[in-house]
mmCIF file of the C-alpha atoms, coordinates in Angstrom:
data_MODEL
# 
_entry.id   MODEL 
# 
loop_
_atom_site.group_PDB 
_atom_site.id 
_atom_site.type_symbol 
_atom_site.label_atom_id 
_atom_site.label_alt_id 
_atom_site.label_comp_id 
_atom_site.label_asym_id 
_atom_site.label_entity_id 
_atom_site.label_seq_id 
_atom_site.pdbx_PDB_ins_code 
_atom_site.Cartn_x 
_atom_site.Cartn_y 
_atom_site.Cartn_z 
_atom_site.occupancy 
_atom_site.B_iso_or_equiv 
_atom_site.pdbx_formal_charge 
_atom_site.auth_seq_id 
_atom_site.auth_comp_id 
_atom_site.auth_asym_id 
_atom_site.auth_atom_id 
_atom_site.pdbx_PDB_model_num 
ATOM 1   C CA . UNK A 1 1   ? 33.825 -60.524 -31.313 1.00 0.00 ? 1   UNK A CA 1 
ATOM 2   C CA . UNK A 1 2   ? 36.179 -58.223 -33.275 1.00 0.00 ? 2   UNK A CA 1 
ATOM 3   C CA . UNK A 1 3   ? 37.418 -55.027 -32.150 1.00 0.00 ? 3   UNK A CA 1 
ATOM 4   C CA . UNK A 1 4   ? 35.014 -53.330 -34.651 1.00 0.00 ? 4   UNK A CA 1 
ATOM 5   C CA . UNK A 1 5   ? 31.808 -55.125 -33.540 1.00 0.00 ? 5   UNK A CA 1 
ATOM 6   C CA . UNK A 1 6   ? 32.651 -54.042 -29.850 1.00 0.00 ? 6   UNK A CA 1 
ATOM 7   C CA . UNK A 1 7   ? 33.436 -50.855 -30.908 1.00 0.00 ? 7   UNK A CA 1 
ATOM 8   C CA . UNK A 1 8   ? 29.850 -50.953 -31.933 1.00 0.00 ? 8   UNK A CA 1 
ATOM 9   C CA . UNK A 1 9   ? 28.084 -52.525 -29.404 1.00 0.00 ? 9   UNK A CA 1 
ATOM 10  C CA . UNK A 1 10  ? 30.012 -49.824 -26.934 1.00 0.00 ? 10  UNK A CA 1 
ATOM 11  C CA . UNK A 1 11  ? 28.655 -46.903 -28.644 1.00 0.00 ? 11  UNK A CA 1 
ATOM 12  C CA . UNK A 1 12  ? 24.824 -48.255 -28.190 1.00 0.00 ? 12  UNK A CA 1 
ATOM 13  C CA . UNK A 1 13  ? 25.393 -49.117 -24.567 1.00 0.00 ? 13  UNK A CA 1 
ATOM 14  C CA . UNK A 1 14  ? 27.080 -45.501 -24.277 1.00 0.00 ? 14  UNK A CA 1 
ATOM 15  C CA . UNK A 1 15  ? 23.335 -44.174 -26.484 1.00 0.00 ? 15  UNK A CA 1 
ATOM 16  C CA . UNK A 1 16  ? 21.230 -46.336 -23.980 1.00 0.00 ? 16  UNK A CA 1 
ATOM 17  C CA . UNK A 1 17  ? 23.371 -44.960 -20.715 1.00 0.00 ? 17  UNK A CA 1 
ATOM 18  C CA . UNK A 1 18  ? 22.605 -41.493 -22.105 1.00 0.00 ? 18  UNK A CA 1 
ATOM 19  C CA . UNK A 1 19  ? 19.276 -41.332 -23.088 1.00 0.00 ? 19  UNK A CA 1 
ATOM 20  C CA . UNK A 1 20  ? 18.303 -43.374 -19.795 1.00 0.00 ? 20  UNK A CA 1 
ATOM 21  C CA . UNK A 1 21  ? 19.556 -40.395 -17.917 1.00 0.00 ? 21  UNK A CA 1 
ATOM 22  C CA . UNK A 1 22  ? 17.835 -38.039 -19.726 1.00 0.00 ? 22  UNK A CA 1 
ATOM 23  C CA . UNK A 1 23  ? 14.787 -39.373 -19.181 1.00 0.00 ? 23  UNK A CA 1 
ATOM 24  C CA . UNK A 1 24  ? 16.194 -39.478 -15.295 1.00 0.00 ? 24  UNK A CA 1 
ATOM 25  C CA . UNK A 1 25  ? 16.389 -35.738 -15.409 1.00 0.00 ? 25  UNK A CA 1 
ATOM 26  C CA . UNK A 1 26  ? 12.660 -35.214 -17.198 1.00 0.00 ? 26  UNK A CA 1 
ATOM 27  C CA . UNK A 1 27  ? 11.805 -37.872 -14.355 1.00 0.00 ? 27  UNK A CA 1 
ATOM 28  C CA . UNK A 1 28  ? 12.702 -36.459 -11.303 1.00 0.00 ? 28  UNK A CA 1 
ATOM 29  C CA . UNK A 1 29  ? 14.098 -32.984 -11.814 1.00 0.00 ? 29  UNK A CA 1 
ATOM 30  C CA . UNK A 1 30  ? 11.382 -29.962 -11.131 1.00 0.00 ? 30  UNK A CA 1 
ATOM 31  C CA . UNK A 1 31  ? 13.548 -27.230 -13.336 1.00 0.00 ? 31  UNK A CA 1 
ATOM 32  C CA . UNK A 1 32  ? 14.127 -29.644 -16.488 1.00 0.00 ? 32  UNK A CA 1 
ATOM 33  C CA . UNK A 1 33  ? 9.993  -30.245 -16.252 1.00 0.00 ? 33  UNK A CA 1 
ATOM 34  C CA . UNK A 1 34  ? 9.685  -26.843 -16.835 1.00 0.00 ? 34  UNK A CA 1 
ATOM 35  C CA . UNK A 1 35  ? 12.269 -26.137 -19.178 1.00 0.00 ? 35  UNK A CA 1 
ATOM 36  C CA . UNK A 1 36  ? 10.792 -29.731 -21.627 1.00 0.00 ? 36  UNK A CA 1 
ATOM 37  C CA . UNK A 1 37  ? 7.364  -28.141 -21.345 1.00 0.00 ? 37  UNK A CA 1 
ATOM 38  C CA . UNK A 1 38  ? 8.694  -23.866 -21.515 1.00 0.00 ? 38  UNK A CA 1 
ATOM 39  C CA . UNK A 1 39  ? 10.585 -25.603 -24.647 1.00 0.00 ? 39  UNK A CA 1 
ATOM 40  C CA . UNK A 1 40  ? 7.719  -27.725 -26.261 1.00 0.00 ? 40  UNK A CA 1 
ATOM 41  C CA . UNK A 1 41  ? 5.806  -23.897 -26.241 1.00 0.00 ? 41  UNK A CA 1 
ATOM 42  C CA . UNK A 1 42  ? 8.815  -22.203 -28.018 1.00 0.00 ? 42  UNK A CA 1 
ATOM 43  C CA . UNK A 1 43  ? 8.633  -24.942 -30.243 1.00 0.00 ? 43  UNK A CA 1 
ATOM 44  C CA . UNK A 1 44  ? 4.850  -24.661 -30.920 1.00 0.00 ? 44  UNK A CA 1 
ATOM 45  C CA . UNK A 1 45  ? 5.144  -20.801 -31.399 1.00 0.00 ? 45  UNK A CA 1 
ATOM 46  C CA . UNK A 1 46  ? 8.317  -21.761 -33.994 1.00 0.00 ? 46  UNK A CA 1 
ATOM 47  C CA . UNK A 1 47  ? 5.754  -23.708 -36.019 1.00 0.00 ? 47  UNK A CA 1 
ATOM 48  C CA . UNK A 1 48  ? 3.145  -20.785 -35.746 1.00 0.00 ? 48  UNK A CA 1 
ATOM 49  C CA . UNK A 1 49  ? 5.233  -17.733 -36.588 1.00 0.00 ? 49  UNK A CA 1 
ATOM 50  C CA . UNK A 1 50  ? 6.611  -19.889 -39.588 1.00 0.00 ? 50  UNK A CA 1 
ATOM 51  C CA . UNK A 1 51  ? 10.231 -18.882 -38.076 1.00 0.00 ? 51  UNK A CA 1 
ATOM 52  C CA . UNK A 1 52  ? 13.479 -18.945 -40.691 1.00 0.00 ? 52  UNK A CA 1 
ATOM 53  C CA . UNK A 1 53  ? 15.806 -21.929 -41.042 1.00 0.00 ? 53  UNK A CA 1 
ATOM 54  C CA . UNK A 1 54  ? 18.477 -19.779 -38.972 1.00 0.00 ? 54  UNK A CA 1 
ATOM 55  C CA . UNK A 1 55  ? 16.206 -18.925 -35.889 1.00 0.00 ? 55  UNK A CA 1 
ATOM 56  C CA . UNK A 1 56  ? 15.304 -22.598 -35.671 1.00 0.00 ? 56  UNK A CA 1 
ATOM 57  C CA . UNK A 1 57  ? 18.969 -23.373 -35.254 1.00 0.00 ? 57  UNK A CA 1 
ATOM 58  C CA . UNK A 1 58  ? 19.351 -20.606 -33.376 1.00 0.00 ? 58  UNK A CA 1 
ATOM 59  C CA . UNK A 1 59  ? 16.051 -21.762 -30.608 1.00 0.00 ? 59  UNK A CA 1 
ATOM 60  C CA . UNK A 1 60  ? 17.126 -25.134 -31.022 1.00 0.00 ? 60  UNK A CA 1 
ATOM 61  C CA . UNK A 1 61  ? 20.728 -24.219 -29.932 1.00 0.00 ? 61  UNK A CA 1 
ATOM 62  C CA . UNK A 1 62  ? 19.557 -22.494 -27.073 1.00 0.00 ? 62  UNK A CA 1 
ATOM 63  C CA . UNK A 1 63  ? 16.767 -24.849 -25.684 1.00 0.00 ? 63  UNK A CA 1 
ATOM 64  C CA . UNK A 1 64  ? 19.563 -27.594 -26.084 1.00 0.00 ? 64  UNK A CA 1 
ATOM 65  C CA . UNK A 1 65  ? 22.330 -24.832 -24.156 1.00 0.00 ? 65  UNK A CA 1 
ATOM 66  C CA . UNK A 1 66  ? 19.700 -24.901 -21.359 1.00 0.00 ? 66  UNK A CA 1 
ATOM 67  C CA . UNK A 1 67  ? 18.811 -28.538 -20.937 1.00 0.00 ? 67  UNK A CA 1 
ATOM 68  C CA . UNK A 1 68  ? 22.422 -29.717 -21.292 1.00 0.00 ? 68  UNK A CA 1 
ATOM 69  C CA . UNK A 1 69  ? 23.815 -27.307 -18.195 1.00 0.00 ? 69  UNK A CA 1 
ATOM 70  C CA . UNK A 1 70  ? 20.953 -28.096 -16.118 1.00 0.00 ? 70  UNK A CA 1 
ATOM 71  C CA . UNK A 1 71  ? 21.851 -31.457 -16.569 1.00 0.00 ? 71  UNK A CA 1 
ATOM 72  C CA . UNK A 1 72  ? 25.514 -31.238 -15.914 1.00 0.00 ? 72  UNK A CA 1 
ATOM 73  C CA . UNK A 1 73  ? 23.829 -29.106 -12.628 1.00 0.00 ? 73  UNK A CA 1 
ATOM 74  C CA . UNK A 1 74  ? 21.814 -31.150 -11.343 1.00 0.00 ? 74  UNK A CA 1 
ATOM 75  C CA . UNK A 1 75  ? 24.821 -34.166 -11.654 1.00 0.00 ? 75  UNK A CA 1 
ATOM 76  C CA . UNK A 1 76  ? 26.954 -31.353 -9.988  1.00 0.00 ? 76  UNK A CA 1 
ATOM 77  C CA . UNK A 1 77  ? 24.267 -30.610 -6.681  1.00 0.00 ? 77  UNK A CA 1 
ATOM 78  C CA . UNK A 1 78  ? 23.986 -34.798 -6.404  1.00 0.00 ? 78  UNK A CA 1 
ATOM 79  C CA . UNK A 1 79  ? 27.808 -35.507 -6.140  1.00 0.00 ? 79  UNK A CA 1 
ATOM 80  C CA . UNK A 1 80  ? 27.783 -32.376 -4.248  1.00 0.00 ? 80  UNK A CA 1 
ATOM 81  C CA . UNK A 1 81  ? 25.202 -34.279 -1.631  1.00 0.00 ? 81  UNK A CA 1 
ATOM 82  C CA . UNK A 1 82  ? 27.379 -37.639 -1.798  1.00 0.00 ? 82  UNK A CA 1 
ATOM 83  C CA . UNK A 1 83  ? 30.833 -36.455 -0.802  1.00 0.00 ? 83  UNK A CA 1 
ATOM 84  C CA . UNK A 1 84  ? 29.460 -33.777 1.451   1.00 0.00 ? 84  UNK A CA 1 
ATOM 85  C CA . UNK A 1 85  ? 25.498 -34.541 2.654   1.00 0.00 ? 85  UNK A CA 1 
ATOM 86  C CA . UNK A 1 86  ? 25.683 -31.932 5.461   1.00 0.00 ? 86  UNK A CA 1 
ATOM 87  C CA . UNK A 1 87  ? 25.985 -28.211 4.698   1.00 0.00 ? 87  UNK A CA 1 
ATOM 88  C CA . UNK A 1 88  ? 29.523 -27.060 3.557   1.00 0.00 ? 88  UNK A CA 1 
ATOM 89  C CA . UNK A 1 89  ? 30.116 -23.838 2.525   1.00 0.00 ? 89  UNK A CA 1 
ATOM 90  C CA . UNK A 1 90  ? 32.657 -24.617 -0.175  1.00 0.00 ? 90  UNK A CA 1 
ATOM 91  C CA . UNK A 1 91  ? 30.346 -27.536 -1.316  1.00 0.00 ? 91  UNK A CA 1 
ATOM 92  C CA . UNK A 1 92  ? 27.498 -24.149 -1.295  1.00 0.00 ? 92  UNK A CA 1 
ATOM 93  C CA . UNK A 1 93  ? 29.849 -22.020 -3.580  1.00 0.00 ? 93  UNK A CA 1 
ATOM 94  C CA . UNK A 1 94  ? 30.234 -24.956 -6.029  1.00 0.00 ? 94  UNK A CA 1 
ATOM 95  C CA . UNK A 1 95  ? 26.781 -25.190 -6.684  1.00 0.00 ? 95  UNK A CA 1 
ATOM 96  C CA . UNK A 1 96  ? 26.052 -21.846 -6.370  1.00 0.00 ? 96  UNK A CA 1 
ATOM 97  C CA . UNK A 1 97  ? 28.218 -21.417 -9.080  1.00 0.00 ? 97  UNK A CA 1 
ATOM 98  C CA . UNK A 1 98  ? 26.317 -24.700 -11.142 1.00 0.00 ? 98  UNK A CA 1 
ATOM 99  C CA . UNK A 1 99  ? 23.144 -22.777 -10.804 1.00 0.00 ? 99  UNK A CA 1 
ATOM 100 C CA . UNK A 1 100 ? 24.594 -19.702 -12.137 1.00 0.00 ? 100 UNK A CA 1 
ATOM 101 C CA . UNK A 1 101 ? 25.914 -21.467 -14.764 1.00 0.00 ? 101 UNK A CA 1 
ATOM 102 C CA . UNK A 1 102 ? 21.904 -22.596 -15.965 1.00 0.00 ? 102 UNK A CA 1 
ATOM 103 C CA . UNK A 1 103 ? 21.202 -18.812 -15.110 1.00 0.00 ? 103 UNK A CA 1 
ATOM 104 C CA . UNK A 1 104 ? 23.401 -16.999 -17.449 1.00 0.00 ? 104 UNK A CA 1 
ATOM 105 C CA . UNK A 1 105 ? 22.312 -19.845 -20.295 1.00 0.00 ? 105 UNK A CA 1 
ATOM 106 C CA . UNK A 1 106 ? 18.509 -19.226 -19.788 1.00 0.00 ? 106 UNK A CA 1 
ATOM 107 C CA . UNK A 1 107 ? 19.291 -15.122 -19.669 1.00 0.00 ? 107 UNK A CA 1 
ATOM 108 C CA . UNK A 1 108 ? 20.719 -15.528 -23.218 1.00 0.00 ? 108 UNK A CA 1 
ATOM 109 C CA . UNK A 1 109 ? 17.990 -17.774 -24.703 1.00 0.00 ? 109 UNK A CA 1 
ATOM 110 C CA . UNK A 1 110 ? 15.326 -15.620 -23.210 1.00 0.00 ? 110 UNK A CA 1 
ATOM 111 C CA . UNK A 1 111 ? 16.984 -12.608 -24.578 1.00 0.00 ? 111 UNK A CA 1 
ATOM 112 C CA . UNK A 1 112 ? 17.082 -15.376 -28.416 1.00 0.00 ? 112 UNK A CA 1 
ATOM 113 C CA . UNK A 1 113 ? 13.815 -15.442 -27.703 1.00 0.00 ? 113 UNK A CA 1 
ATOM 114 C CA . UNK A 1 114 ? 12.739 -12.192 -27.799 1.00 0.00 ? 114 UNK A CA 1 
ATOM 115 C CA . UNK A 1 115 ? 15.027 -11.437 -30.393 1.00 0.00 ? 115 UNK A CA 1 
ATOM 116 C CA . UNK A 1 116 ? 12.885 -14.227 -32.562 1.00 0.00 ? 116 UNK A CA 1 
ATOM 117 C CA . UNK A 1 117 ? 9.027  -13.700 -31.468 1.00 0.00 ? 117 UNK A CA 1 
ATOM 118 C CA . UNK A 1 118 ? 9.126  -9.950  -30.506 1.00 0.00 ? 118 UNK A CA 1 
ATOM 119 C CA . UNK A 1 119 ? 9.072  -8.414  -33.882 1.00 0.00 ? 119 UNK A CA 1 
ATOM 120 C CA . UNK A 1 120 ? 6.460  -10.872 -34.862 1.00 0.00 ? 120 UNK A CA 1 
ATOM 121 C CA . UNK A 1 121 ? 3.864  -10.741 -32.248 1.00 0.00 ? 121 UNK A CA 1 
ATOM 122 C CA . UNK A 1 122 ? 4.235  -6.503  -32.603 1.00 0.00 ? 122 UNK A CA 1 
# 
């Protein structure tokens, strides 16, 4: 094999290692359920209010802001539980600070949100 063709074939295994853990998350995750289906509305409403090429990119940005730090969360709370399975305080701040991490994202594409769908549904 030459260095190109396994430069290649890495890259797929690294697409197949990714997009098998994403459908991990949409598996057995609770908040990224919510957040595919909360996202597959905001989608449907994009299609009904006939939204601008900029506030798609601007949604789409957002949703994908939201998904991507709950994922690096939830990877953050299950090392978290492998070093340290019993309570730990500092092991608590860490993901403390994780979730507030997925917090501040959502705040800002709720606020995208309404910035986008407000003055159309009024």
């Amino acid at each position: 094999m030459t260095k190109k063709e396994h430069f290649i074939s890495n890259r797929f295994k690294s697409i197949r290692y990714a997009f098998k853990g994403a459908l991990l998350l949409l598996k057995t995750e609770a908040s990224i359920k919510i957040q595919f289906v909360i996202a597959l509305i905001i989608t449907a409403l994009g299609f009904y209010y006939n939204i601008s090429t900029t506030e798609w990119i601007v949604q789409v940005l957002a949703i994908g802001l939201v998904m991507s730090i709950e994922g690096l969360n939830t990877a953050i709370e299950k090392i978290s539980d492998f070093i340290h399975p019993e309570h730990n305080s500092k092991i608590g701040f860490i993901k403390d600070i994780a979730a507030g991490a997925v917090f501040i994202a959502s705040i800002f594409a709720i606020l995208i949100g309404c910035i986008i769908y407000l003055p159309k549904v009024f």
